[in-house]
TORSE-719685 format. One record per atom (N, C-alpha, C): x, y, z; atom name. Coordinates in steps of 0.05 Angstrom, whole numbers, plus 5000, padded with zeros to 4 digits. Layout:
<X->X&Y->Y&Z->Z&site->CA>
...
***
This chain:
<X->5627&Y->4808&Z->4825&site->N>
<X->5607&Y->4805&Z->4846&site->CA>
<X->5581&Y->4795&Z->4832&site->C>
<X->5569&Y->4776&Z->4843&site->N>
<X->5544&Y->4769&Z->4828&site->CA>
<X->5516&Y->4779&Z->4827&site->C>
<X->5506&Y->4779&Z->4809&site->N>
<X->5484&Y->4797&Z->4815&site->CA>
<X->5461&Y->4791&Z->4832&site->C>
<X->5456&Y->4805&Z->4855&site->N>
<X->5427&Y->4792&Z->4871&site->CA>
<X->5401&Y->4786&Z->4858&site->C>
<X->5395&Y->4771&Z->4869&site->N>
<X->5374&Y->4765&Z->4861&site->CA>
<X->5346&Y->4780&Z->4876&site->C>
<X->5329&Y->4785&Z->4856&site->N>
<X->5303&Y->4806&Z->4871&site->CA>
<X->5282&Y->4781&Z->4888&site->C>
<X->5279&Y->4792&Z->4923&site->N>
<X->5261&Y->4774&Z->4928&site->CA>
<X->5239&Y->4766&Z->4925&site->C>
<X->5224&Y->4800&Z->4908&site->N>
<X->5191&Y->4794&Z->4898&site->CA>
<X->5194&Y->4805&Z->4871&site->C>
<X->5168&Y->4789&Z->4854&site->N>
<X->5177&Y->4803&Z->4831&site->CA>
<X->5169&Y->4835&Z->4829&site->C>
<X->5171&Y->4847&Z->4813&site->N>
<X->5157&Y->4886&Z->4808&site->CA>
<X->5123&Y->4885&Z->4800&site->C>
<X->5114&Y->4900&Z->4815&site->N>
<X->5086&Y->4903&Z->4813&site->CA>
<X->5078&Y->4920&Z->4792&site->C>
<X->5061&Y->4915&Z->4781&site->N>
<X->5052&Y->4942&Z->4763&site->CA>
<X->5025&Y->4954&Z->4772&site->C>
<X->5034&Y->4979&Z->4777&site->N>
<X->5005&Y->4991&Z->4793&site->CA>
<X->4994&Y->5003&Z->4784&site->C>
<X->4966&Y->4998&Z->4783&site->N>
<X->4934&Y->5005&Z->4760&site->CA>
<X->4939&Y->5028&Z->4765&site->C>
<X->4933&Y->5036&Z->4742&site->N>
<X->4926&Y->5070&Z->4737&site->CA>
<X->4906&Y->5085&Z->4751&site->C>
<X->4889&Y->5068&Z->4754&site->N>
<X->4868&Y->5088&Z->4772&site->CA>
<X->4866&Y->5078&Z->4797&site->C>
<X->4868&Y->5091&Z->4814&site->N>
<X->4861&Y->5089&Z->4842&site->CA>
<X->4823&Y->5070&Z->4847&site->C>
<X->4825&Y->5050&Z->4868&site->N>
<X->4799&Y->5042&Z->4865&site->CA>
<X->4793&Y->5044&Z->4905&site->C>
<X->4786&Y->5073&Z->4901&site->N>
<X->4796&Y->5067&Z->4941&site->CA>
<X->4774&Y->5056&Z->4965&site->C>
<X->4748&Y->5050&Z->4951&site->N>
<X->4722&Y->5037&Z->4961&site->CA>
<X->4743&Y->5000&Z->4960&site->C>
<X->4748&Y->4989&Z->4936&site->N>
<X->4760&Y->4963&Z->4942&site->CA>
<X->4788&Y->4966&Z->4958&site->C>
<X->4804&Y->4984&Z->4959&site->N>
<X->4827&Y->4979&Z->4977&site->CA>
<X->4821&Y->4993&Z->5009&site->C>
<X->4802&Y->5009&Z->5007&site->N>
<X->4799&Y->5006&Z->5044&site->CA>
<X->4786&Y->4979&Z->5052&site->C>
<X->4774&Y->4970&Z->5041&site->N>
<X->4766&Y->4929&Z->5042&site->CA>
<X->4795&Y->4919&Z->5041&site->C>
<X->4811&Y->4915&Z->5027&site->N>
<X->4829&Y->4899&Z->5029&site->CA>
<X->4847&Y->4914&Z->5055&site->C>
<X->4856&Y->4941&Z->5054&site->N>
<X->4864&Y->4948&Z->5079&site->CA>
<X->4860&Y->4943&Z->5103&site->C>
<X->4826&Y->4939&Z->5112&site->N>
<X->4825&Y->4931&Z->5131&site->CA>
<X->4821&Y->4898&Z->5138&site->C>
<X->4820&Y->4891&Z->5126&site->N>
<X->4827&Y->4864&Z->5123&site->CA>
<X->4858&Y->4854&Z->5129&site->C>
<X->4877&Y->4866&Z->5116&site->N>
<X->4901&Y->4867&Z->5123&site->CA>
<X->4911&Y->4875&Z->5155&site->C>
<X->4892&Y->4893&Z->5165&site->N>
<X->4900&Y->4901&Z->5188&site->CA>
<X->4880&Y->4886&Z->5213&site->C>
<X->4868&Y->4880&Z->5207&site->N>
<X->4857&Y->4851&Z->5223&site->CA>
<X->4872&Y->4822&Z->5223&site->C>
<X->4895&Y->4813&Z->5206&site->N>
<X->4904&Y->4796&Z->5201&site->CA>
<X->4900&Y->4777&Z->5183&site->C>
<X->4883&Y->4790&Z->5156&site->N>
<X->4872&Y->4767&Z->5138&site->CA>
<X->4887&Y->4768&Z->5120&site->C>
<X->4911&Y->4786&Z->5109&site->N>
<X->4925&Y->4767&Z->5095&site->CA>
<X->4957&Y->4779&Z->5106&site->C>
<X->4976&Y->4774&Z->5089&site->N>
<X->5005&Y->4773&Z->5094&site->CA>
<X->5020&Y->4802&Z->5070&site->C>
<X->5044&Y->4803&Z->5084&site->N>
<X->5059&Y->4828&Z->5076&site->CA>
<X->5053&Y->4836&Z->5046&site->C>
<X->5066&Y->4805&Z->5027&site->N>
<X->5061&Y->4803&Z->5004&site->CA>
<X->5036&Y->4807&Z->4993&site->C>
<X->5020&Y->4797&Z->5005&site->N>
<X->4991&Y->4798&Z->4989&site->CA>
<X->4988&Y->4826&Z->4987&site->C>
<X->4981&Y->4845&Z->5010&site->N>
<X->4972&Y->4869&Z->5019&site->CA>
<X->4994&Y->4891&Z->4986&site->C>
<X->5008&Y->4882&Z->4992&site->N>
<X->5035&Y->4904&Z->4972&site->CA>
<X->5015&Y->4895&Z->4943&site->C>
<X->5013&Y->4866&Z->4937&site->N>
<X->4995&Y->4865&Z->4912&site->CA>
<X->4968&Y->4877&Z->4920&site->C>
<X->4952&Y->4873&Z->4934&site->N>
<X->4932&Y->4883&Z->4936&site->CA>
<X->4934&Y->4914&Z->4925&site->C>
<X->4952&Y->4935&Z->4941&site->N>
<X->4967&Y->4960&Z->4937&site->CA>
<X->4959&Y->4964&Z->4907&site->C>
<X->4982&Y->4949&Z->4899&site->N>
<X->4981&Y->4950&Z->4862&site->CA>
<X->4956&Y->4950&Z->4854&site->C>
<X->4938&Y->4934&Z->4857&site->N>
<X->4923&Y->4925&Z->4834&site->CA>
<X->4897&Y->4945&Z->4849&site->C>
<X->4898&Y->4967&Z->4863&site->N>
<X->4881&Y->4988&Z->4864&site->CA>
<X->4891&Y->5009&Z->4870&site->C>
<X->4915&Y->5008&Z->4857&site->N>
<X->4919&Y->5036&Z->4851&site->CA>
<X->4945&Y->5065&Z->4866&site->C>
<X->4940&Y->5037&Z->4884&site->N>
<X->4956&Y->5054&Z->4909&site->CA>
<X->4989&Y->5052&Z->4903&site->C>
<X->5006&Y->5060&Z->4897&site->N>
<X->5034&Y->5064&Z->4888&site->CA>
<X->5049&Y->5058&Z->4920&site->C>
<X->5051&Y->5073&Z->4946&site->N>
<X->5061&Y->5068&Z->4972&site->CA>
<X->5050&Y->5080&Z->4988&site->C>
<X->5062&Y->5086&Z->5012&site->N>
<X->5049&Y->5099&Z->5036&site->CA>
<X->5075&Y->5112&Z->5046&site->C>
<X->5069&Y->5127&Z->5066&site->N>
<X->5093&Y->5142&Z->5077&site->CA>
<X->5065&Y->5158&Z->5110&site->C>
<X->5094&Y->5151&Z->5126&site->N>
<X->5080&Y->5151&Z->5154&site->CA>
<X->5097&Y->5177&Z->5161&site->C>
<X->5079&Y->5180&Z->5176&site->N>
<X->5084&Y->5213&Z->5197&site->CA>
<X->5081&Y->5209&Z->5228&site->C>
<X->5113&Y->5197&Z->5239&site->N>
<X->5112&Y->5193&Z->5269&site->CA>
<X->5112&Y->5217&Z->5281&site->C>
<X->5103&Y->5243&Z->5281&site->N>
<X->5105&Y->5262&Z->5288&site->CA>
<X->5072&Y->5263&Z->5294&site->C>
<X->5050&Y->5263&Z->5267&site->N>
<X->5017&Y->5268&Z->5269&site->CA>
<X->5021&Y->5235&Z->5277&site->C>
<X->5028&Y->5206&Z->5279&site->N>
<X->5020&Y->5180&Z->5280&site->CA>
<X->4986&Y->5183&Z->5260&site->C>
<X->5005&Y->5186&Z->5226&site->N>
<X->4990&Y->5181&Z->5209&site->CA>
<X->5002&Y->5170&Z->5189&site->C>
<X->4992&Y->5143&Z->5166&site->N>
<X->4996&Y->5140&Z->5148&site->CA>
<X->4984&Y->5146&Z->5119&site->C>
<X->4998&Y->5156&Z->5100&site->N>
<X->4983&Y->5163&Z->5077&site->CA>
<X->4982&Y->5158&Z->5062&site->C>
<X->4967&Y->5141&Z->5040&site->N>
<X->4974&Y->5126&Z->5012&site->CA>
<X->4970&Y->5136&Z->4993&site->C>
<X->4981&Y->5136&Z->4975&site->N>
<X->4986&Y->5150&Z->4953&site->CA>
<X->4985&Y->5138&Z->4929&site->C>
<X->4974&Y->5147&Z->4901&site->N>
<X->4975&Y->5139&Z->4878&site->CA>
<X->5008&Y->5145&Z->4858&site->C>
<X->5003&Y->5133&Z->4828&site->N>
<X->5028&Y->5138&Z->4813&site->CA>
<X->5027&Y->5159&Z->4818&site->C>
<X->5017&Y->5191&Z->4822&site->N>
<X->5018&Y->5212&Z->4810&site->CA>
<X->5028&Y->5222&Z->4833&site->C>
<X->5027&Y->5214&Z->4859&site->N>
<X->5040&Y->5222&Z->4878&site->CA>
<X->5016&Y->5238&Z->4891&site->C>
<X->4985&Y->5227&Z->4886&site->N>
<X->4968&Y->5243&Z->4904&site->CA>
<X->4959&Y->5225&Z->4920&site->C>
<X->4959&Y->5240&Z->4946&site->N>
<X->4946&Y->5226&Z->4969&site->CA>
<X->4914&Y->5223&Z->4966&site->C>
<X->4907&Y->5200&Z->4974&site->N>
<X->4887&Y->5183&Z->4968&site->CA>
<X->4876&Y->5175&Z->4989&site->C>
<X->4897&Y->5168&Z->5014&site->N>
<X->4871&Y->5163&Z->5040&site->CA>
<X->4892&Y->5171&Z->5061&site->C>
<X->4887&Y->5178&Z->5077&site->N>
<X->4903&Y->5186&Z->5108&site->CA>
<X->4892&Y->5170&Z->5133&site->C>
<X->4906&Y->5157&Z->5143&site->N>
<X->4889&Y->5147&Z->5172&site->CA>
<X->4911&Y->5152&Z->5193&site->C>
<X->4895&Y->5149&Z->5219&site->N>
<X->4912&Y->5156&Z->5245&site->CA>
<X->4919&Y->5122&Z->5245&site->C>
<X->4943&Y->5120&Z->5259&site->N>
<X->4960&Y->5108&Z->5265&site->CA>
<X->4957&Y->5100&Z->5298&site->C>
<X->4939&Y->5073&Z->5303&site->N>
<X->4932&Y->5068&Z->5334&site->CA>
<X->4953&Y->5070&Z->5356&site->C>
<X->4956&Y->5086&Z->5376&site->N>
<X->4980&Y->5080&Z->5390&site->CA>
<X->4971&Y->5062&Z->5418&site->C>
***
């Protein structure tokens, strides 16, 4: 079987959380200023490791490497 190929390359995500520049890029993202990709780099390069949503509170929460949450927002319905 051949091996897949990866569609983005692996991010490496800054060690420190910078969360004054990624609520700027966040909401920028969520107004439509940039695209899927960008936003995931943006992620990386302040710090933020992923997010994980709670359709139960309609909240998302981002998180650093260390696995601490870093910002919480409600989720517009």
């Amino acid at each position: 079987m051949p091996k897949q190929r990866q569609k983005y390359d692996a991010l490496e995500i800054a060690e420190n959380a910078n969360l004054e520049n990624f609520k700027i890029r966040l909401k920028l993202h969520q107004q439509g200023g940039t695209d899927y990709p960008t936003f995931c780099k943006d992620c990386a390069e302040n710090g933020v490791e992923g997010w994980k949503m709670d359709l139960n509170k309609m909240t998302c929460t981002y998180f650093d490497k260390n696995q601490n949450n870093i910002l919480e927002e409600i989720v517009p319905s």
